[in-house]
N, C-alpha and C positions, 0 to 999 in steps of 0.2 A: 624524779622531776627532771624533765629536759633542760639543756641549760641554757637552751631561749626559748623564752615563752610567747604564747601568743595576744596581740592586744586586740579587743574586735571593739570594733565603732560602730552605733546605727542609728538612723536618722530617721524622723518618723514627723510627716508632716500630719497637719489636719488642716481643712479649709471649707465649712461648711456654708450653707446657704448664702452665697456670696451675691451680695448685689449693692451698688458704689457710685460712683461721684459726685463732687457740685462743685466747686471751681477752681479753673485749673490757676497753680501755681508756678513759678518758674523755681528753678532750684536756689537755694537761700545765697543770696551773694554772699553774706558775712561771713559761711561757712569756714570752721577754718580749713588748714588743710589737711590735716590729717582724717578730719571728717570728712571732705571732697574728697580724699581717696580713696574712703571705708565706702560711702556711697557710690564711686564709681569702679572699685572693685567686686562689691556684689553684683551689680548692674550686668558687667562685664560675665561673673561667675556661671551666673543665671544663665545670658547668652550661649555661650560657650559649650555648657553641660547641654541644653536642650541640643545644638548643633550635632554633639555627639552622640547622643542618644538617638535624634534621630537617623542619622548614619550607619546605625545599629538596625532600626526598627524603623526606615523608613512610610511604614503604615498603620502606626499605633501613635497613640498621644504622647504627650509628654506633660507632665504635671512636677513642678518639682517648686522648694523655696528656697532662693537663695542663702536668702538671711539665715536659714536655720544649718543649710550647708557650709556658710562661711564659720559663725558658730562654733562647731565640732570640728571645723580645723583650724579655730585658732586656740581651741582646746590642748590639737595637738604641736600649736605653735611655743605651747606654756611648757608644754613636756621635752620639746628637743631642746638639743645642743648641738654645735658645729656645724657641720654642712647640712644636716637633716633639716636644722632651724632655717636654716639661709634658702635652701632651696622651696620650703614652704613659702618663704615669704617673698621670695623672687617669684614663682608663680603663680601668686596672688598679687604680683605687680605692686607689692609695698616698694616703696624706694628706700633707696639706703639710708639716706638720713632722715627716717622715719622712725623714733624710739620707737622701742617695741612696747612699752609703757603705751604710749599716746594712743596707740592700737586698741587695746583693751578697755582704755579708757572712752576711746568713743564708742566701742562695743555695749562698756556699760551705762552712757550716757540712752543709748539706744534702748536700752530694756527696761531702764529706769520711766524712759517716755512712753512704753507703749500707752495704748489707749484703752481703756476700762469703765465704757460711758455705755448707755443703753442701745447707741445706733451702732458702736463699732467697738468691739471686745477683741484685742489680741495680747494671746500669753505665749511667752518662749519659756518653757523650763527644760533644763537640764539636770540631768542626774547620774551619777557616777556610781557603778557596780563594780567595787575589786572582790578578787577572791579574799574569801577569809586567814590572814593571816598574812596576805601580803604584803611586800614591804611597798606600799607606796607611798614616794615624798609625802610629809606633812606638808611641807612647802608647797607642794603643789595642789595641795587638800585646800590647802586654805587658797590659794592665789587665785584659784579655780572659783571658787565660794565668794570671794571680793570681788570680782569682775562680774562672775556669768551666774553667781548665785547660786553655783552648783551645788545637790542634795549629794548625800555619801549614802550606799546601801550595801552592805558586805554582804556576798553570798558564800554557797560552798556548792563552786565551778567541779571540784574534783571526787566527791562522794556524792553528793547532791545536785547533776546537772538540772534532772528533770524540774525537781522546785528551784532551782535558780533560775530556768526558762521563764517557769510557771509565774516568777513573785517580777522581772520584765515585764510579760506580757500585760500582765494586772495593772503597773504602775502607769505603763502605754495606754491602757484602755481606760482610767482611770482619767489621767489629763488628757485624753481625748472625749471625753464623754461619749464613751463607748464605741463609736466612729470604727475606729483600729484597734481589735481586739486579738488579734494575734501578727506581734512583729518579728517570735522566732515560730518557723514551722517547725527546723529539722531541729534534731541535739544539738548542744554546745559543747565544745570539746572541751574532756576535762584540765587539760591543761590551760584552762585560758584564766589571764591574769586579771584580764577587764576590761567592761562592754562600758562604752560612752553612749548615754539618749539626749538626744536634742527634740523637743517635742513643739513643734508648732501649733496654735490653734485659735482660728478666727472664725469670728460671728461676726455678719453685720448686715443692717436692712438696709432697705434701697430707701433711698429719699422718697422717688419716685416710683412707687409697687407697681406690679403686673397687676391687672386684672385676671383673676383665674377663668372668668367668664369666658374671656378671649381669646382662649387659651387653645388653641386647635392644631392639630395632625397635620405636620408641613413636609417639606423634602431638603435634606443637606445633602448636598453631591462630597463625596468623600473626595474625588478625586478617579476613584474608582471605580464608585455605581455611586447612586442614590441609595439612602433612606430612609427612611420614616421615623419622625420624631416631635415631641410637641412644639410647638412653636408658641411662645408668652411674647406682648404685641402691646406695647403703649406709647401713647403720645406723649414729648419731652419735649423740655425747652435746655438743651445741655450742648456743653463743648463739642464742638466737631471738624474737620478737618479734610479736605479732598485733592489730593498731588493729578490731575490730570496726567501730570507728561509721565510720572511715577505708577501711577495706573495702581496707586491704593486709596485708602478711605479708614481713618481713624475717629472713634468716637469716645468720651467718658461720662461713664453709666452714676451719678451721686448716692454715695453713704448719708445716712442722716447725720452725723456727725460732722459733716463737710468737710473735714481736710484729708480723708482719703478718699481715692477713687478704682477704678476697675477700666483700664483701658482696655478697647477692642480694637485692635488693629485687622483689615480685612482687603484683601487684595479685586482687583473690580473686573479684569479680566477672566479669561475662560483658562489660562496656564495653569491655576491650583495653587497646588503643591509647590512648583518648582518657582513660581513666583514669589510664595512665603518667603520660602527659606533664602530665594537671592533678597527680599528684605530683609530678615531677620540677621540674614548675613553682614549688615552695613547697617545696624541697627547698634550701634555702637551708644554711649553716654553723651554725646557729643550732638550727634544727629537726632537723639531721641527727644532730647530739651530742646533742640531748634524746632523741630515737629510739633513739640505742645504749647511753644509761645505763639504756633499760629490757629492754634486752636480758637477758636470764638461762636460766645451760644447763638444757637440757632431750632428753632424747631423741629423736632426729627422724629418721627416710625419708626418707632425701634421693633424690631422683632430679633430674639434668640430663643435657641433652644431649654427648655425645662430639662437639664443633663444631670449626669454626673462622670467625673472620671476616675477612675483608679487604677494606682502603680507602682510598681517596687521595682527602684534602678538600683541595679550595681554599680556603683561608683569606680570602682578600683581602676581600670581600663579608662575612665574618665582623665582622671585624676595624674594619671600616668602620661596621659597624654597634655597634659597643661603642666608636665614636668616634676610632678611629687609624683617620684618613683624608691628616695632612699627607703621610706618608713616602713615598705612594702617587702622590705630586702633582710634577711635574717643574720647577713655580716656588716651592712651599711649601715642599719637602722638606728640612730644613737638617740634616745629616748632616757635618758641620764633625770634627765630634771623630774620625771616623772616615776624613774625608779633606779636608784644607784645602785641598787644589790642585786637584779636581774637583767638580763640581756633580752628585752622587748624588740617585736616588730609588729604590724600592721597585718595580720590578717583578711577581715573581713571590713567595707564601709556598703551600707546599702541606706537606703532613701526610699521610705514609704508614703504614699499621697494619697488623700483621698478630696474630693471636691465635688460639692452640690452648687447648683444653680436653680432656685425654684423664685416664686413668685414673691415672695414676700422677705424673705432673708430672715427672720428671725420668730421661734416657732411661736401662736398667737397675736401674733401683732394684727393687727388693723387691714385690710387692705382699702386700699384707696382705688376708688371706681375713677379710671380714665376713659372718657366719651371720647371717641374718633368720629371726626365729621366728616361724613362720604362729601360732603360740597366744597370742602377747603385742606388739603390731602397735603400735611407739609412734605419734605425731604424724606425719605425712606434710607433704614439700613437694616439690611437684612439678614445676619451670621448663617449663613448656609452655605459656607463653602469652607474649606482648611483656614485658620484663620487666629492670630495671637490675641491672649489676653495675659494681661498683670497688672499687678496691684502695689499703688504706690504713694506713699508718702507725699502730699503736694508742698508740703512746708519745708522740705529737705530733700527729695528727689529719690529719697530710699525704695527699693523696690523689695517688697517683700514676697512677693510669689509672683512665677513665670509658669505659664502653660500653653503650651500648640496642641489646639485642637484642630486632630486629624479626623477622627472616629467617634463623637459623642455618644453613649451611654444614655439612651429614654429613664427617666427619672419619674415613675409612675407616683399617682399622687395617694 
């Protein structure tokens, strides 16, 4: 046995037939603060990661959830000590007199609220994989389990990699409802002490469904050609928003549930790409809530694509760069809280997404016939260019999933 082991993290999102809003909220004044941090730290996380990713991949999507990333590192906010601890939480922009307590605790307030109603289903579970025989903290077994509800499932990383892949991938596929069926491809090395899963996974119908009738072969400019994709096409009476001198155009799509939504952000000029991103760049917490308090309904033509996206980010190079680089380090990494009799570090973190957009959001439901009348033709908006969407909490400002579509994915029916 080595006498530093290795820790591997992975993050697996799910986001299925997503279709969202009905009226916009401003973020909760009462909030306290420790809550207005947690909110506007994920906010901020989500940002940031997509910026870097696409700096990586400037011609591929980006799909990723916040909330499920912040999550799995404040998982390993539970497990450090000393500067390992501090610089997590410096990087996540907690401030100093922020107990580390009130952290968790609005973590858990958050998971305790999700929503489990027939128009909008979302589940965060996590679940903890040590090797068999490891010494990891009770303390941290349980601290883990009072906050984030985390499951225990002991493998054997070091005789039995192939079925400790194997009994992962199932658990993955499992709370994902088959979605993400394989989140490790290669081996897992037998030395590894233990894989953290954060599993996200949302359903939910649109207030307002697509007519499938409608439903016809349109053109998204990528940026770098055109191409061919379905286009789903109805008439709404929903928030909407237009910066003239800003040269974009924000809309939100209603959940039956009404207090989530699906914002589409879309830039109005011919720049693309390079427009996005100088938005998404000053698309801070701050700007984002002045931008939806001027939101106000209005009749709109909505056309987007019938897509889907999928992706698995490497974090580590992220993360690094928003300054968690001890955990990563095999003499810096101080991982104490989480196991005092081994000398842990950080491996591997990766982040897997999957996201449908179809007409209805939830499979059987109803669809509800929208008439367009060729003699009275409201506002049009039409996602066919590079263009943000996420999804967000109106009652608290929480964003739980951020994605830039570059490149969508025909989602055949």
């Amino acid at each position: 046995m080595n006498r530093n082991s290795c820790l591997l993290l992975i993050l697996c999102l799910i986001v299925i037939q997503i279709i969202t809003v009905f009226t916009v909220c401003s973020p909760m004044k009462n909030s306290s603060s420790a809550e207005a941090q947690v909110i506007n730290m994920v906010e901020e996380l989500g940002r940031k990661i997509s910026q870097a990713q696409w700096r990586k991949n400037p011609n591929d999507n980006v799909v990723l959830s916040p909330l499920s990333i912040a999550i799995i590192l404040n998982l390993l906010i539970l497990g450090t000590n000393g500067s390992s601890n501090v610089e997590l939480k410096n990087a996540l922009n907690y401030s100093s007199d922020l107990q580390e307590e009130a952290i968790h605790e609005v973590f858990k307030g958050i998971l305790v609220s999700l929503p489990d109603s027939k128009g909008v289903k979302i589940s965060l579970n996590t679940r903890l994989f040590p090797r068999e025989g490891s010494q990891i903290q009770e303390s941290y077994k349980n601290v883990s389990k009072n906050y984030y509800f985390t499951e225990i499932q002991s493998l054997d990383f070091q005789k039995s990699p192939a079925l400790a892949k194997e009994a992962i991938n199932s658990w993955v596929s499992d709370s994902t409802q088959g979605k993400i069926v394989e989140s490790f491809s290669g081996p897992l090395r037998p030395d590894t002490v233990l894989v953290a899963c954060s599993v996200l996974f949302l359903s939910a119908a649109w207030e307002n469904k697509f007519n499938s009738n409608l439903t016809k072969n349109g053109t998204f400019n990528t940026g770098r050609r055109n191409i061919t994709i379905p286009m789903m096409t109805s008439d709404m009476n929903i928030p909407y928003f237009r910066d003239d001198k800003s040269s974009f155009e924000i809309v939100a799509l209603p959940y039956e549930d009404k207090s989530y939504s699906m914002y589409i952000l879309k830039p109005m000029d011919s720049t693309g790409i390079s427009k996005l991103i100088q938005i998404e760049n000053s698309l801070n917490s701050t700007y984002l809530d002045s931008l939806i308090s001027q939101m106000e309904n209005q009749r709109i033509l909505v056309t987007i694509p019938r897509m889907k996206l999928n992706q698995k980010l490497d974090l580590e190079m992220d993360l690094k760069t928003l300054g968690i680089k001890q955990i990563f380090s095999r003499n810096l990494a101080n991982l104490v809280n989480l196991s005092d009799k081994q000398k842990l570090f950080l491996t591997k973190i990766f982040h897997k997404a999957f996201l449908e957009i179809t007409e209805d959001g939830t499979s059987g439901a109803v669809v509800t016939t929208n008439v367009i009348s060729p003699t009275s033709l409201p506002e049009r908006f039409i996602l066919d260019k590079p263009s943000l969407l996420f999804v967000r909490d109106n009652e608290n400002g929480l964003i739980h999933f951020w994605a830039k579509v570059i490149r969508p994915e025909p989602l055949t029916t």
